[in-house]
C-alpha positions in Angstrom: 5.2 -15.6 -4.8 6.8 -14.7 -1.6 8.6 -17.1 0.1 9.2 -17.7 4.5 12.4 -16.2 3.4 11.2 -13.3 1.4 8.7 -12.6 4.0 11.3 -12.3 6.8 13.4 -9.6 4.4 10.6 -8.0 4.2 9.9 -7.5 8.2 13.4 -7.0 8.6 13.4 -4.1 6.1 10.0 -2.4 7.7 12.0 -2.5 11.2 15.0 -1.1 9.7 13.0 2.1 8.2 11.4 2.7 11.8 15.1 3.1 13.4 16.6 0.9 15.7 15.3 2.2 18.5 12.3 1.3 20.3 11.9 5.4 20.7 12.7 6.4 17.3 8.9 6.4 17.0 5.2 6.3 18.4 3.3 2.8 18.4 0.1 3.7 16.9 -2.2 2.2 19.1 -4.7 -0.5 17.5 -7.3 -2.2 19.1 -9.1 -5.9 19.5 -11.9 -4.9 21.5 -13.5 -3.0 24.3 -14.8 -4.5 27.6 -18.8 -4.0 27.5 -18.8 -3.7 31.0 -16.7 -0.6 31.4 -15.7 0.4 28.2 -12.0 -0.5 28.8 -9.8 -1.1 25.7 -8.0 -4.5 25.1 -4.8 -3.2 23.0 -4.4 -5.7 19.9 -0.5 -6.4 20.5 -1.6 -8.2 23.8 -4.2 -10.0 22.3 -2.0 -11.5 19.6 0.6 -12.5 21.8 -1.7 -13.7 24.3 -3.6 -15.7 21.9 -0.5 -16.9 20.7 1.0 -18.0 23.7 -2.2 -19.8 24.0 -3.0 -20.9 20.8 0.2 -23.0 20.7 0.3 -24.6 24.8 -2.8 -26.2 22.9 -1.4 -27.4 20.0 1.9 -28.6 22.1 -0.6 -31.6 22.6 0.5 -33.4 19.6 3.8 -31.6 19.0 2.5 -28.0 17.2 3.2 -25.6 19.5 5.0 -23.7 16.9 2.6 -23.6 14.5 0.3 -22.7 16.9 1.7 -19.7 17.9 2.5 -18.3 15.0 -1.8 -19.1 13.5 -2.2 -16.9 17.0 -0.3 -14.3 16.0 -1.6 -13.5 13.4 -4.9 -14.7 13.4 -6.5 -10.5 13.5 -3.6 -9.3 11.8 -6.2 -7.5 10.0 -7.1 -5.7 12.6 -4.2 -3.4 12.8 -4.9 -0.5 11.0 -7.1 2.3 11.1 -10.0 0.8 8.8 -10.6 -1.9 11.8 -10.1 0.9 14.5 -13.1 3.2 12.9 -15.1 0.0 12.5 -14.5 -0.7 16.3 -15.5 3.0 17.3 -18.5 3.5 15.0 -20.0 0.0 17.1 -19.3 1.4 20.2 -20.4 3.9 19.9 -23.5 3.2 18.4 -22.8 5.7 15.1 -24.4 4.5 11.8 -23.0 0.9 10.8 -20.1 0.8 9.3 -18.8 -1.6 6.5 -17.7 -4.6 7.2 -13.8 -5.1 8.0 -12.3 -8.4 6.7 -10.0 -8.5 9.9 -8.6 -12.4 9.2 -7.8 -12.6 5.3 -4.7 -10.9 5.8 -3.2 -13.1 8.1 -4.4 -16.2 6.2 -2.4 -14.1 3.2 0.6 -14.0 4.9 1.0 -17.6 5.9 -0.1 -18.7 2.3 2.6 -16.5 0.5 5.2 -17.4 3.2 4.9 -21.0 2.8 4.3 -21.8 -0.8 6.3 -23.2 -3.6 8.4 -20.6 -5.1 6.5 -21.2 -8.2 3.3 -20.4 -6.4 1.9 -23.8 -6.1 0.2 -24.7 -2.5 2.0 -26.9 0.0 0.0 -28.8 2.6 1.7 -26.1 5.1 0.4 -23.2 2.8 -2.7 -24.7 2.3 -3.4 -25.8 6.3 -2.5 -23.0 8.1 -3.7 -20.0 5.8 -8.0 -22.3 5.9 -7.4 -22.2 9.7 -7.1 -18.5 9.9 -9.1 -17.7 7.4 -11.5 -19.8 9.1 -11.6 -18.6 12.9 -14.8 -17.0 13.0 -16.7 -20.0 11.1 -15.0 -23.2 9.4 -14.8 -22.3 5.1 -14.4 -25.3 3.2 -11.2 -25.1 1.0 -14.0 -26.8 -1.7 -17.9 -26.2 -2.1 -18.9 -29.4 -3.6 -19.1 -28.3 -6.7 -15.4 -27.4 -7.0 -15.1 -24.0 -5.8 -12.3 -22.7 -4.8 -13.6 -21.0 -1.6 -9.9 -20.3 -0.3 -8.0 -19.5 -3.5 -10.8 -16.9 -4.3 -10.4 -15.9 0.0 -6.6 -15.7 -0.5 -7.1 -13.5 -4.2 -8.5 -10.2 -2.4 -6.2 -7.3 -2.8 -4.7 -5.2 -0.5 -7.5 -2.7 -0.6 -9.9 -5.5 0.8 -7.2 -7.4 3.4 -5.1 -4.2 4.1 -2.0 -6.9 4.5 0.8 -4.9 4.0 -0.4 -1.6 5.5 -1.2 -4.2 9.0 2.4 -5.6 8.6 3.8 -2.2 8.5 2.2 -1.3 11.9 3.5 -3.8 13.7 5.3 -2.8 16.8 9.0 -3.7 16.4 8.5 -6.3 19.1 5.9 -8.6 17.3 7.0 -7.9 14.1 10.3 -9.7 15.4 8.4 -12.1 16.7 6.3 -12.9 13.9 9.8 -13.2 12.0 11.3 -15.9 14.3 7.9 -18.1 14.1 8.4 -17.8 10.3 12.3 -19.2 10.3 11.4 -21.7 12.8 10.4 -26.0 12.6 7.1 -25.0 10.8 7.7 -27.5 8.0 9.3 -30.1 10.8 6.4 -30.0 12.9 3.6 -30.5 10.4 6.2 -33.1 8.5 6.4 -35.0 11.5 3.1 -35.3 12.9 1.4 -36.4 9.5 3.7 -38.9 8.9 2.7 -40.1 12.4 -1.4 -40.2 11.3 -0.5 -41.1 7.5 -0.3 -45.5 7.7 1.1 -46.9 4.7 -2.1 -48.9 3.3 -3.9 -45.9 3.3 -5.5 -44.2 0.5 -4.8 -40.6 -0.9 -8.3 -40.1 0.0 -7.9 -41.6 3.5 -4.7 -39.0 3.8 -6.4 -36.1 2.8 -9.3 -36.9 5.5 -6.6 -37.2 8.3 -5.1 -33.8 6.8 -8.4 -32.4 7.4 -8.7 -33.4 11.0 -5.4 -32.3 11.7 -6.6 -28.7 10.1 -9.7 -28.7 12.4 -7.8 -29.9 15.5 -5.3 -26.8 14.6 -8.6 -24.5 14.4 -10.3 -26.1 17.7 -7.0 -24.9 19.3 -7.2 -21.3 17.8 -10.6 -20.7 18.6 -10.5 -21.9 22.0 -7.4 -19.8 22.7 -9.3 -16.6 21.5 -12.5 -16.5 23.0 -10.7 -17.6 26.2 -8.7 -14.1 25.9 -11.7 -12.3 24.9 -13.6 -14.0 28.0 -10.8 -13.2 30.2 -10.2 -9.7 29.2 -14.2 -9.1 29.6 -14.1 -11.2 33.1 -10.5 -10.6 34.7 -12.3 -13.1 37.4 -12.1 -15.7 35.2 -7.8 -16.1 35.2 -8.6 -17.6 39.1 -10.5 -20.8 38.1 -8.9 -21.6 35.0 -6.6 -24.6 34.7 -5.1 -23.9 31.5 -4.1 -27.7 31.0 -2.1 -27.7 35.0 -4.9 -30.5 35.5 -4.8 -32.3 38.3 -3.4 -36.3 37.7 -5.8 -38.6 36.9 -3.9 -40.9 39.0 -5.1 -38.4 42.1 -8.5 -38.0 41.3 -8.9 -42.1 41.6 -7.3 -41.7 44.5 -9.8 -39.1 45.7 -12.3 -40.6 44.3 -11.2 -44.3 45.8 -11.3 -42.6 49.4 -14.5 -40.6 49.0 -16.2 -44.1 48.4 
């Protein structure tokens, strides 16, 4: 099993075989999406560092920004390579349906592998963050109730079904160093630290596991909000002039407002 270590050789080594130099080669250009209105491309390296950005001013809420942007950035990690790309172009343009591209298992893979036990095992971490990416585009439940494992068997595809390694490979030099700095940062810390502040000591394992849920969902609310605002914004530029983006006004003014309006 590959651990946040392992995982950081790794994306070292890929960087070192394309040269040191940002020129050394071309960036082969991937996509997230095209704008329906004029057809204009949204290139997937500012998506994933938007949504990132994003993703973890959301989760800063309750100490996560960390975490959050690193489930941003590689929440479509999947979607970097050319599988995803000939998806993308058959839809737009309208040429016979192609199959379906799992665009979110790989990054799911990559958090799981990076931190697990050496042996393997799952650690809340492992287990957390690789069922919120896995479950951006609808919430999976780690367990049907009959026992399935619904994310081990997610996390099981092979590389011919995620593409993970080929997508890690393609990242541009810039958020593949990126991605490595999220992985040696406070990961553990963060999540460390704000369980033990939801965890009380009377409570039940069961109790525990339920706010250990919660936290996962509150960590996926943030994801989810973060992209579709992207997507919203990249398909309505109009729409970066009315949003707060958490600069809210004090409630202390609003009263005030209020107070004199009345």
């Amino acid at each position: 099993m590959t651990s946040t270590l392992d995982f950081c050789i790794i994306l070292s080594n890929i960087n070192k075989k394309r040269g040191s130099r940002h020129g050394d080669r071309l960036e082969r250009t991937f996509l997230a999406r095209y704008r329906q209105s004029d057809g204009e491309p949204q290139l997937l390296w500012n998506h994933l560092t938007s949504v990132s950005e994003r993703t973890g001013q959301f989760a800063k809420k309750i100490g996560l920004e960390t975490t959050g942007k690193l489930i941003g950035l590689v929440h479509d990690l999947g979607k970097a390579t050319p599988e995803f790309l000939d998806y993308l172009e058959a839809a737009v343009n309208n040429l016979p349906k192609a199959k379906t591209v799992d665009h979110s298992t790989a990054g799911a893979q990559v958090l799981y592998e990076a931190f697990a036990r050496p042996d393997g095992l799952p650690t809340i971490a492992s287990d957390l963050l690789a069922l919120t990416v896995a479950s951006h585009h609808g919430f999976m439940d780690a367990l049907t109730p009959s026992g399935q494992d619904m994310l081990g068997t997610r996390l099981s595809k092979d590389e011919s079904e995620t593409r993970k390694q080929q997508a890690l490979a393609n990242l541009p030099p810039r958020v593949s160093h990126y991605l490595q700095d999220l992985l040696q940062s406070n990961i553990h810390t963060e999540l460390e630290s704000v369980l033990k502040q939801s965890f009380e000591i009377d409570f039940t394992a069961t109790e525990n596991h339920f706010m250990a849920g919660l936290l996962t969902r509150f960590l996926l609310s943030c994801l989810i909000d973060a992209d579709r605002l992207d997507a919203a914004d990249f398909d309505s530029p109009t729409n970066v002039q009315t949003r707060q983006y958490s600069q809210y006004i004090p409630w202390s003014t609003l009263i005030e407002r209020l107070e004199s309006y009345l």
